[in-house]
C-alpha positions as CSV (number, residue, x, y, z in Angstrom):
1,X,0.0,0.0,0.0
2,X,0.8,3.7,-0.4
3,X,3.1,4.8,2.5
4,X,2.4,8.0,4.0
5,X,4.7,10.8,5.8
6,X,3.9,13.5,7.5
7,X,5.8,16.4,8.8
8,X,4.0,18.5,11.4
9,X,3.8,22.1,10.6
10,X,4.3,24.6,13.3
11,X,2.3,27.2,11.7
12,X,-0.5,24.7,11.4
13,X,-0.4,24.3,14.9
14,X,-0.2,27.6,16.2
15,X,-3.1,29.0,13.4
16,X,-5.4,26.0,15.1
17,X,-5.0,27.2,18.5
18,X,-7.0,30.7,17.6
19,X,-9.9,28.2,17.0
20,X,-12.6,30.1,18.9
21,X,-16.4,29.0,19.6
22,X,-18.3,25.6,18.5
23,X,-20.7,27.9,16.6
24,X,-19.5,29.1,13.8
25,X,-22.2,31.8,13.3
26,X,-20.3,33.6,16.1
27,X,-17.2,35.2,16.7
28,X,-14.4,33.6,18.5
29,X,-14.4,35.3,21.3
30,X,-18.2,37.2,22.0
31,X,-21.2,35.5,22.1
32,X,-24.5,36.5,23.8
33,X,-24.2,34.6,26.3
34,X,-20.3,34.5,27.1
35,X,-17.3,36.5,26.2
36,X,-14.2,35.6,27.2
37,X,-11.3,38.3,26.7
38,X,-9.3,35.9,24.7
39,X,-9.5,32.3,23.1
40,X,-5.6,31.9,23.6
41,X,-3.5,31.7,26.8
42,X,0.3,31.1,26.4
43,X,1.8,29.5,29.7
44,X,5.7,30.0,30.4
45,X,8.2,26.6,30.3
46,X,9.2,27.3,33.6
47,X,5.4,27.1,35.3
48,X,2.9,30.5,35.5
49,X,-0.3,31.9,35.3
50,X,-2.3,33.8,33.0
51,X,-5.9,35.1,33.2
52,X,-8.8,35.7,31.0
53,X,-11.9,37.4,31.6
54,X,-15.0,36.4,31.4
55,X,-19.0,38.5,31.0
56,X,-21.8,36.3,31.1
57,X,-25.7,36.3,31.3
58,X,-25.8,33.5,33.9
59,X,-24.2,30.5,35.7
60,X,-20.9,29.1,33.6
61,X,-18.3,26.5,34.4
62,X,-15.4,25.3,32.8
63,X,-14.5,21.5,31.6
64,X,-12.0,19.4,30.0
65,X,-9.0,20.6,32.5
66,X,-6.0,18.5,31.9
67,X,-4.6,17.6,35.0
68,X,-1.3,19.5,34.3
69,X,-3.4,22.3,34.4
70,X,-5.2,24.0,37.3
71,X,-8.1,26.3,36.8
72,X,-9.0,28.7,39.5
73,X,-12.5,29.2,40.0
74,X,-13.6,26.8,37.8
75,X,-17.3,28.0,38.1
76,X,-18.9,31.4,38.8
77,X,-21.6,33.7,37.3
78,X,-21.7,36.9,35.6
79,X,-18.3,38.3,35.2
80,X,-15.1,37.4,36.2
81,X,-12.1,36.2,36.3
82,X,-10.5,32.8,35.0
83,X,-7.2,31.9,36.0
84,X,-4.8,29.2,34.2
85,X,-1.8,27.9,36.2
86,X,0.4,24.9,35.2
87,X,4.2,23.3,36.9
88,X,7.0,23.7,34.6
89,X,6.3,21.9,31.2
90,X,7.4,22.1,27.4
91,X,5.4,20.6,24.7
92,X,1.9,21.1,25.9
93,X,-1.5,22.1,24.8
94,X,-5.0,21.4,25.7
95,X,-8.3,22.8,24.6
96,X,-10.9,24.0,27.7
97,X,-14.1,24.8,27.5
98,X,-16.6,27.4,29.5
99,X,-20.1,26.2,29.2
100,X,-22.6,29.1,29.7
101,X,-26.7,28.2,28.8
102,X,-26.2,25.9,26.3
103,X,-23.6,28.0,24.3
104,X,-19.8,27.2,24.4
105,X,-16.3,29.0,24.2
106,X,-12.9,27.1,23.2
107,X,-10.0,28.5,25.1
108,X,-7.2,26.9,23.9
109,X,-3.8,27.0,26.7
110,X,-0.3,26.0,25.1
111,X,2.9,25.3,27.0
112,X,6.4,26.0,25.4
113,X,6.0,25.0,21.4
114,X,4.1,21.4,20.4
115,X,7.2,19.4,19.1
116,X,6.9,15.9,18.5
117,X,9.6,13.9,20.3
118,X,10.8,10.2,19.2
119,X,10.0,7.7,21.6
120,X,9.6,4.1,22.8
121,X,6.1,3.1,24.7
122,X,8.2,3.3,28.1
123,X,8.9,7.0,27.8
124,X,5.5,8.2,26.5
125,X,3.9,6.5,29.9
126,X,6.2,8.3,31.7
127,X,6.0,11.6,30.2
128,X,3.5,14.0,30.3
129,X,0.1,14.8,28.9
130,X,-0.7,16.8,26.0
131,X,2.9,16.5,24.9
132,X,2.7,15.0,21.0
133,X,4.8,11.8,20.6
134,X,6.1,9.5,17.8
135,X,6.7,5.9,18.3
136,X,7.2,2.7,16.4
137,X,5.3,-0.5,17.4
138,X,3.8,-3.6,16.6
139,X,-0.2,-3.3,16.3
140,X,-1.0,-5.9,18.7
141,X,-4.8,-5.8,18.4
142,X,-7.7,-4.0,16.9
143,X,-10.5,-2.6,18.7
144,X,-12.4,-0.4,16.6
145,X,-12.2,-0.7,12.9
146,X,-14.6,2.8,12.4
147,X,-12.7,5.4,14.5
148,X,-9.3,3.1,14.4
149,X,-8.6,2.4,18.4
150,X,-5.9,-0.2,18.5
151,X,-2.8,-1.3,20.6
152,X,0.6,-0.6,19.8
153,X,3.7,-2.6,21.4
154,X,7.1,-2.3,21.6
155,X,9.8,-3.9,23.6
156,X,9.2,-1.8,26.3
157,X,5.7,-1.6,26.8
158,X,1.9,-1.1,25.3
159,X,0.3,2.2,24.1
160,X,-3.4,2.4,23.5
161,X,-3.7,4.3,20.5
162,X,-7.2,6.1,20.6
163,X,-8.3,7.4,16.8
164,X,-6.5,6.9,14.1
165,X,-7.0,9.2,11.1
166,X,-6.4,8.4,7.6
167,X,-4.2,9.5,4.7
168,X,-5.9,12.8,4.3
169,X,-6.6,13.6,8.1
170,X,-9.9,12.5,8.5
171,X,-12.0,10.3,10.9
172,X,-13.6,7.3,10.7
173,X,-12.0,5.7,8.1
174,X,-9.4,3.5,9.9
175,X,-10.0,0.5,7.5
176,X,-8.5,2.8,4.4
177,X,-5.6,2.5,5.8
178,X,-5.0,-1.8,5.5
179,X,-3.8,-1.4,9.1
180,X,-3.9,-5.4,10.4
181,X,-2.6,-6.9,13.4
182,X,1.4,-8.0,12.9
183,X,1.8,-4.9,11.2
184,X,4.9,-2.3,12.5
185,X,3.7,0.8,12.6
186,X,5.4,4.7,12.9
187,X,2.4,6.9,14.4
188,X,2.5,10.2,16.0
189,X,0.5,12.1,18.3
190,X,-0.7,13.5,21.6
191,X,-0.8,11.7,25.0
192,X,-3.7,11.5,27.2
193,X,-4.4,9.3,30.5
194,X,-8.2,8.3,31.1
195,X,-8.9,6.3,33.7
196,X,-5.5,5.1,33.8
197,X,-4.9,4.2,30.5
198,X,-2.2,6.0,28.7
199,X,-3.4,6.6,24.9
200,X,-2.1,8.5,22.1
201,X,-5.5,10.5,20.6
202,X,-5.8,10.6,16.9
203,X,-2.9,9.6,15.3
204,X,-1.1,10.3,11.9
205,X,0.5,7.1,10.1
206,X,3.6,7.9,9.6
207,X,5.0,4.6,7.9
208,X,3.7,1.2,7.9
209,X,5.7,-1.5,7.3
210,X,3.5,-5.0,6.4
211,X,3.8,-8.2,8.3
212,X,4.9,-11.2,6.4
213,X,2.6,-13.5,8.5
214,X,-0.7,-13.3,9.1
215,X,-3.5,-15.2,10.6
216,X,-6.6,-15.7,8.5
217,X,-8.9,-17.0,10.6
218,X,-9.1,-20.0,13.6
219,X,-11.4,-22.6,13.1
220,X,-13.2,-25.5,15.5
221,X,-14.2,-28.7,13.2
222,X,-14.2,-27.2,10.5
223,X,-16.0,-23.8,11.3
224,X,-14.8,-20.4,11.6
225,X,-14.6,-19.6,15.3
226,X,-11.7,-18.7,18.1
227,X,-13.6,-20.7,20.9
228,X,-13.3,-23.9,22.0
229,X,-15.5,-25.8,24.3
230,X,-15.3,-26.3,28.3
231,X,-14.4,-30.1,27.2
232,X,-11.9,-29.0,25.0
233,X,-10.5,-29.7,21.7
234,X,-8.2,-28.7,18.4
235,X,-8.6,-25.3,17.3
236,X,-7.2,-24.4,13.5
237,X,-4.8,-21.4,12.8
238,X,-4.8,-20.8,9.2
239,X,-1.9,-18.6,8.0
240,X,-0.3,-16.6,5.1
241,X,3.6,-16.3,5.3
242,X,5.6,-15.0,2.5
243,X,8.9,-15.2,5.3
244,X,11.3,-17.9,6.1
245,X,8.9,-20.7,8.1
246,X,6.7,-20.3,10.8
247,X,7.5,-20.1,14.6
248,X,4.7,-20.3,17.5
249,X,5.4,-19.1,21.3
250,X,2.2,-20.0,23.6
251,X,2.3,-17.6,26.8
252,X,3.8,-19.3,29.6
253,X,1.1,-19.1,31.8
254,X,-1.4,-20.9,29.0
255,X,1.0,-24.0,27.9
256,X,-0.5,-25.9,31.0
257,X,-4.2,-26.5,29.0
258,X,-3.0,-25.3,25.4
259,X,-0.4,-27.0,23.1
260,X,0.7,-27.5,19.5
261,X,0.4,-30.9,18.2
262,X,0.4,-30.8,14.2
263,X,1.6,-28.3,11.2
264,X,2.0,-27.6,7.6
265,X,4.7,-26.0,5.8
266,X,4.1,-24.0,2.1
267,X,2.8,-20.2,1.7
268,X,-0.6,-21.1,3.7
269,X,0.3,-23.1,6.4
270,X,-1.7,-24.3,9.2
271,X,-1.0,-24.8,13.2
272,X,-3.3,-26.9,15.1
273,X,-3.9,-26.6,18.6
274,X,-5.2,-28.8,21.7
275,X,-6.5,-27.8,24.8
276,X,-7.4,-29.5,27.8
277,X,-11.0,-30.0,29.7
278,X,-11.8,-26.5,31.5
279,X,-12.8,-27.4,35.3
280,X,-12.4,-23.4,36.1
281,X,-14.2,-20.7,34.9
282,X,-13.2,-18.8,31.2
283,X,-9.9,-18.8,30.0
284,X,-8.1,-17.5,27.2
285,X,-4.8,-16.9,25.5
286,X,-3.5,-15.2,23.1
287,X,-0.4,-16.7,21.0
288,X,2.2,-15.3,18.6
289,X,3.2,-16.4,15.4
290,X,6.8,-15.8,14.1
291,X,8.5,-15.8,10.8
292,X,11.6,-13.9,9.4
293,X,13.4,-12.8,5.9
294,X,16.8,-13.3,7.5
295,X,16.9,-9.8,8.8
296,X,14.2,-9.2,10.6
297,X,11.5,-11.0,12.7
298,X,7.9,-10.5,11.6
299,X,4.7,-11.2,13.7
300,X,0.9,-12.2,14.1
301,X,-1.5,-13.1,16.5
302,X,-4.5,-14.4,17.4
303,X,-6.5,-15.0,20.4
304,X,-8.5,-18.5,21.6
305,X,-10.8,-18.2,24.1
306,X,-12.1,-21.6,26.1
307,X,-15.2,-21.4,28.1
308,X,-15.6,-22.5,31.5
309,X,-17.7,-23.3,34.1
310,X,-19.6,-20.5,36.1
311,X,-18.5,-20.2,39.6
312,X,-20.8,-19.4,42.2
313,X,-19.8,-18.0,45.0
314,X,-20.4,-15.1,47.9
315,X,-19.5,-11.6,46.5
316,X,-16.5,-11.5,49.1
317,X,-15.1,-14.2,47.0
318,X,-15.7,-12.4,43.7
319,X,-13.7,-9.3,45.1
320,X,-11.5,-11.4,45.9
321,X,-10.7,-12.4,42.3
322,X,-8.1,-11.3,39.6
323,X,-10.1,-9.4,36.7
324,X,-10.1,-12.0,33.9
325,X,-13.0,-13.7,31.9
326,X,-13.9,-16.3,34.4
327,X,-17.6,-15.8,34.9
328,X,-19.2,-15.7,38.6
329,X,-22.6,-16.4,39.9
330,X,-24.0,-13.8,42.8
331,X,-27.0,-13.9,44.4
332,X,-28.0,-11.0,46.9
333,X,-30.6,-8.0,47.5
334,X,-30.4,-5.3,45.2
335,X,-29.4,-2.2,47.8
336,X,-29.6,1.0,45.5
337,X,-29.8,1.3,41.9
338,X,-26.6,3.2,40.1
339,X,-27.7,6.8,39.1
340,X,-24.6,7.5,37.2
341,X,-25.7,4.9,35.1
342,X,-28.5,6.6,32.6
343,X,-29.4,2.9,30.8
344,X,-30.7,2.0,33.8
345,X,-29.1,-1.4,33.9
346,X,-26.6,-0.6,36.8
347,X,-27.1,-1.5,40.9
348,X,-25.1,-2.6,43.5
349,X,-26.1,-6.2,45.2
350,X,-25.2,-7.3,48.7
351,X,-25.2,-10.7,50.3
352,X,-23.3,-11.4,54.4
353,X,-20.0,-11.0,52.9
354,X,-19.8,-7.7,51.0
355,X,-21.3,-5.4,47.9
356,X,-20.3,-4.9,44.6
357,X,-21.5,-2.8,41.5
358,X,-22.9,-4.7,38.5
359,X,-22.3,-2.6,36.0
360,X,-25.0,-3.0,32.9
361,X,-26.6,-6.5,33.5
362,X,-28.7,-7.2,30.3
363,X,-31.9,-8.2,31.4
364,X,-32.2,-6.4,34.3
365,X,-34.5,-3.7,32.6
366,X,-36.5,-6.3,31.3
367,X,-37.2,-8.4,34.9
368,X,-38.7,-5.2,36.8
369,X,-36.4,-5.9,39.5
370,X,-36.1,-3.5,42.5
371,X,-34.3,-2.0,45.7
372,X,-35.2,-4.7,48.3
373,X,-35.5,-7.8,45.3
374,X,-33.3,-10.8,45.8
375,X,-31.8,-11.4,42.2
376,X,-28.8,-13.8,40.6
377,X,-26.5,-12.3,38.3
378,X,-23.8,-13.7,36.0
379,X,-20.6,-12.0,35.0
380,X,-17.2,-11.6,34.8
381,X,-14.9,-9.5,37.9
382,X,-14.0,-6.6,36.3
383,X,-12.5,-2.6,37.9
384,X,-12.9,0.4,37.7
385,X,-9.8,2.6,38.8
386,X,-9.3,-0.7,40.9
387,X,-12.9,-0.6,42.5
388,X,-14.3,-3.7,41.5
389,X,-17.3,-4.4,39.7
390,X,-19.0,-6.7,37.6
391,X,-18.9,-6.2,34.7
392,X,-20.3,-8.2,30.9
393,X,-23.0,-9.5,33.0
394,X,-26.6,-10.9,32.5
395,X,-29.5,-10.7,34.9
396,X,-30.4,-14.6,35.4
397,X,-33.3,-14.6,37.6
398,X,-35.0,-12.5,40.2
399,X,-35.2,-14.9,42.8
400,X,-37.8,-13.0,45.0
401,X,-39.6,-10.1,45.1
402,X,-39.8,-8.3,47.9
403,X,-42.3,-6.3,48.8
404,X,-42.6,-3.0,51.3
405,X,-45.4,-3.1,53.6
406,X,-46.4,-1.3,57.1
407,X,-45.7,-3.3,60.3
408,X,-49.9,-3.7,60.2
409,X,-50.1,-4.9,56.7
410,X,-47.2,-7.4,57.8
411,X,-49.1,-8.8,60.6
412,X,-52.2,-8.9,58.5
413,X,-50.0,-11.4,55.8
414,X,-50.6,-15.5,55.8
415,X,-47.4,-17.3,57.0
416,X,-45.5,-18.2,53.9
417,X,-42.0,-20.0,54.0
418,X,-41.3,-18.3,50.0
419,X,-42.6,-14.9,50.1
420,X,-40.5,-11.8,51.2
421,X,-41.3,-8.7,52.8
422,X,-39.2,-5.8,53.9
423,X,-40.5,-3.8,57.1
424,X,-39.4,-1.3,58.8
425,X,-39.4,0.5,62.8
426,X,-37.6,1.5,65.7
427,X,-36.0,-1.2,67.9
428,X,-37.6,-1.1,71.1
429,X,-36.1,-4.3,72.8
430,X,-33.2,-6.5,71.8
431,X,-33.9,-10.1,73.2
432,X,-31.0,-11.9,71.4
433,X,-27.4,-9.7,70.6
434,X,-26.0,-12.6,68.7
435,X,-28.6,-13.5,66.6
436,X,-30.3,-10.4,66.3
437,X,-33.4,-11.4,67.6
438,X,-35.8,-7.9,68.4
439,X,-38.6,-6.4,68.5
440,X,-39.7,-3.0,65.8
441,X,-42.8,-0.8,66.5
442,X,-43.9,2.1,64.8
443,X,-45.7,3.1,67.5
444,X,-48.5,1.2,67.0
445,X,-48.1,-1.8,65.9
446,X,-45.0,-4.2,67.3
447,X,-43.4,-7.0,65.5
448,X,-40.9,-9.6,66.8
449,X,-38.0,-10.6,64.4
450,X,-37.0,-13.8,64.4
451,X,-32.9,-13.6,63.7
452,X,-31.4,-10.4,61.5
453,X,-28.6,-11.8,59.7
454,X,-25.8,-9.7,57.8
455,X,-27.0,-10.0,54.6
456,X,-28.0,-13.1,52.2
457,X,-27.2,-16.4,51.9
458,X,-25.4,-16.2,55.8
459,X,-25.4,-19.6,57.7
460,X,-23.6,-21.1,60.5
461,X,-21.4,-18.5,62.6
462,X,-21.9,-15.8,59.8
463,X,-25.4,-15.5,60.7
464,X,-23.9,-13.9,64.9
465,X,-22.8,-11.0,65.8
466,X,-24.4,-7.8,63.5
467,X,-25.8,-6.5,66.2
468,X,-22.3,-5.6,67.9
469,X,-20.5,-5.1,64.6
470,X,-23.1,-2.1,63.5
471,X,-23.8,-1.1,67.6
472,X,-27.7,-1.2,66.8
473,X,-29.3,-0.1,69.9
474,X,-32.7,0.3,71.2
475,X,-33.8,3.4,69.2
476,X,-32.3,2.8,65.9
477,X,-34.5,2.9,62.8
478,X,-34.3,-0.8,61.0
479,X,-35.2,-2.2,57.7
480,X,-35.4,-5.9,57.7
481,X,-36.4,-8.5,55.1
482,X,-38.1,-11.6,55.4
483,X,-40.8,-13.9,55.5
484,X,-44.3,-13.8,57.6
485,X,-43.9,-16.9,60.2
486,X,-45.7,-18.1,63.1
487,X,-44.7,-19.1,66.4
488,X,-47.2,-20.4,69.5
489,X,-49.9,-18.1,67.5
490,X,-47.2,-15.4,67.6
491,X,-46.7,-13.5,64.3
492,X,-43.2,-13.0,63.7
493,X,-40.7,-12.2,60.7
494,X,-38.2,-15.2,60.3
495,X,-34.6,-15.6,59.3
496,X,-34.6,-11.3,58.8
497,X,-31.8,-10.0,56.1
498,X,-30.3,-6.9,57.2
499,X,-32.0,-3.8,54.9
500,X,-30.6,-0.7,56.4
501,X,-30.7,1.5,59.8
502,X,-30.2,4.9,61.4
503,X,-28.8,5.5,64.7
504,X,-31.3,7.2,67.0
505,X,-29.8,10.9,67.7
């Protein structure tokens, strides 16, 4: 294909930081709403501040702040004041914006002059944001063929490369390019950290250099796919290598389930693996193939992914687990739905042993599940900025519904060992501190709980002791679930589930 070079131009760069307002309708700098004094702020190498001022009709706030760069206030109303402050830094720009009833102004901050430095993977995580970098790498896998998000690797570490635009500067048209996996690649462009993840944002090709090996595609008996079953089985790499014979390496910490045990030679060879039964919970691998023209070593990849058995388990021991694609089972109530979440499919579950986010369970929607329901869910132990969470997960079942009724409703109920309620009162005796066994009133009405036990799914010893551990006390506002019982013609709740309480002031 048609290599492509690019040499940055400094003029370029400083006439697109005077880039004003989203609207172009307006001028850079006034709108109706805002005006800012100017749309450009220079910051000194050696750290500094500079100021711009700001008239606006109402409320405004400013977003997209690096973290290099402090803005002081970063909110206000009316006129005033906006102050940019940085550390010492060379290399570095970012783009700001003031947000102001529904209108926008660019204010674009740069640091020292936006060179582009040479560099390995190692030195662009350890340097700083916003400074624009070129690097050579191996494209290690393909995430997004539209906008072109991809993995680059070196020897001495992995970039994330975040946009890739093609030979005349545009978006969204990655697959122009005939980027593939085994490829080396010369890119170039500015760093950014999200969440922890160190990217390069919209890159230029600079040079691509094309693999002489390539995978075409696995196959299982016969069929185009990169999974095997939990009983395992041979999986089929089918290759194209115009180098010097093929070479495969299997991951050291895969070659105890996964080995090679037949080839061909020619331009299309073929590797066939074998991998063991899965007794654990999803696993998968990805391995390397090798071939060379006598000067230099080429690569490709592909992944193979073996399915496992689900493990069920309390959601201590899911937090307890490395983030991977084994697949857990949790059952627990449903304690708060996730607002940040606008899909809806997000809420944190709780059993006796801890909590834990389920981050977008499919189905959920769908079930009408509640705060206060006791559901199952299925999915894999996943983090965010190392809180864990589940994550790729699927609403299974809601195991019971759980309704909210008054202390007389409850009493009113037929005993039923499968039916849940959730009630709540004020504790006005304690006749068991180990067990939790109390009485609620609401002033009214008085109802003796039979056991209120940490959380879901507690037996044995886990069931003693929440009492002392959350220093309830006579006084204390309590929600309990659990079912309507009977003992000597006494009403009670049975085998309660910790809800939630207040401390009495």
């Amino acid at each position: 294909m048609k290599l492509r070079y690019f040499i940055p131009s400094l003029v370029a760069v400083v006439a697109a930081m005077f880039t004003g307002c989203s609207d172009n309708d307006y001028d850079p700098t006034y709108l109706s709403e805002i005006r800012v004094s100017q749309s450009y702020v220079a910051l000194d190498v050696n750290g500094g501040s500079a100021s711009v001022d700001v008239i606006a009709t109402g409320a405004w706030t400013v977003t997209d702040v690096p973290e290099w760069l402090t803005v002081s206030p970063a909110s206000g109303s009316g006129s005033g004041t906006i102050t940019f402050s940085a550390g010492a830094g060379v290399g570095r720009t970012a783009e700001v914006l003031i947000e102001c009833e529904g209108r926008t102004q660019h204010i674009n901050i740069i640091q020292g002059i936006a060179t582009v430095s040479n560099a390995t993977c190692a030195e662009i995580i350890a340097g700083p944001d916003s400074k624009t970098y070129r690097v050579t790498g191996t494209v290690r896998a393909i995430a997004n063929t539209t906008y072109g998000n991809w993995y680059l690797v070196d020897e001495t570490g992995e970039v994330y490369i975040y946009g890739t635009l093609d030979a005349k500067g545009a978006t969204k048209n990655f697959l122009s390019l005939g980027l593939e996996v085994g490829d080396q690649v010369t890119v170039e462009g500015p760093k950014t950290t999200y969440n922890g993840t160190v990217e390069l944002v919209d890159v230029t090709v600079v040079k691509i250099v094309k693999s002489l090996i390539k995978c075409d595609m696995l196959t299982v008996n016969g069929e185009e796919s990169n999974e095997l079953p939990l009983e395992g089985g041979e999986i089929v790499a089918n290759l194209t290598c115009k180098g010097n014979g093929v070479a495969v390496e299997i991951p050291a910490e895969a070659q105890s389930w996964l080995g090679v045990v037949a080839s061909t030679v020619g331009a299309n060879p073929t590797i066939t693996f074998r991998a063991a039964p899965n007794t654990g919970g999803d696993r998968n691998t990805t391995v390397i193939f090798k071939t060379t023209d006598g000067k230099k070593e080429y690569t490709s990849q592909a992944t193979i992914i073996q399915k496992g058995a689900i493990i069920e388990c309390p959601i201590a021991d899911f937090l307890a687990a490395e983030v991977g694609d084994t697949q857990f089972r949790i059952t627990g109530v449903i304690t708060e739905l996730y607002a940040s979440d606008k899909q809806g499919k997000s809420f944190y579950i709780s059993d006796y042993s801890g909590s834990v986010l389920v981050y977008r369970a499919e189905g959920f929607i769908e079930a009408g599940a509640k705060v206060g329901d006791v559901v199952t869910v299925v999915g894999k132990r996943g983090a965010y900025k190392d809180t864990p969470q589940m994550v790729s997960g699927t609403f299974e079942n809601l195991k019971f519904a759980v309704t909210e009724v008054s202390l007389a409703e409850f009493l009113a109920k037929e005993p039923a060992a499968d039916v849940y309620y959730m009630i709540s009162g004020t504790i006005d005796e304690i006749a068991n501190d180990v067990y939790g066994n109390l009485y609620l009133t609401d002033g009214t009405d008085r109802v003796y709980v039979y056991g209120c036990y940490p959380g879901w799914g507690a037996t044995g010893d886990a069931r003693k002791g929440l009492i002392e551990k959350l220093g309830m006390k006579v006084g204390d506002k309590l929600s309990v679930i659990g079912v309507r019982a009977v003992y000597k013609d006494t009403p009670q709740l049975s085998n309660g589930i910790y809800f939630s309480h207040t401390p009495a002031n």
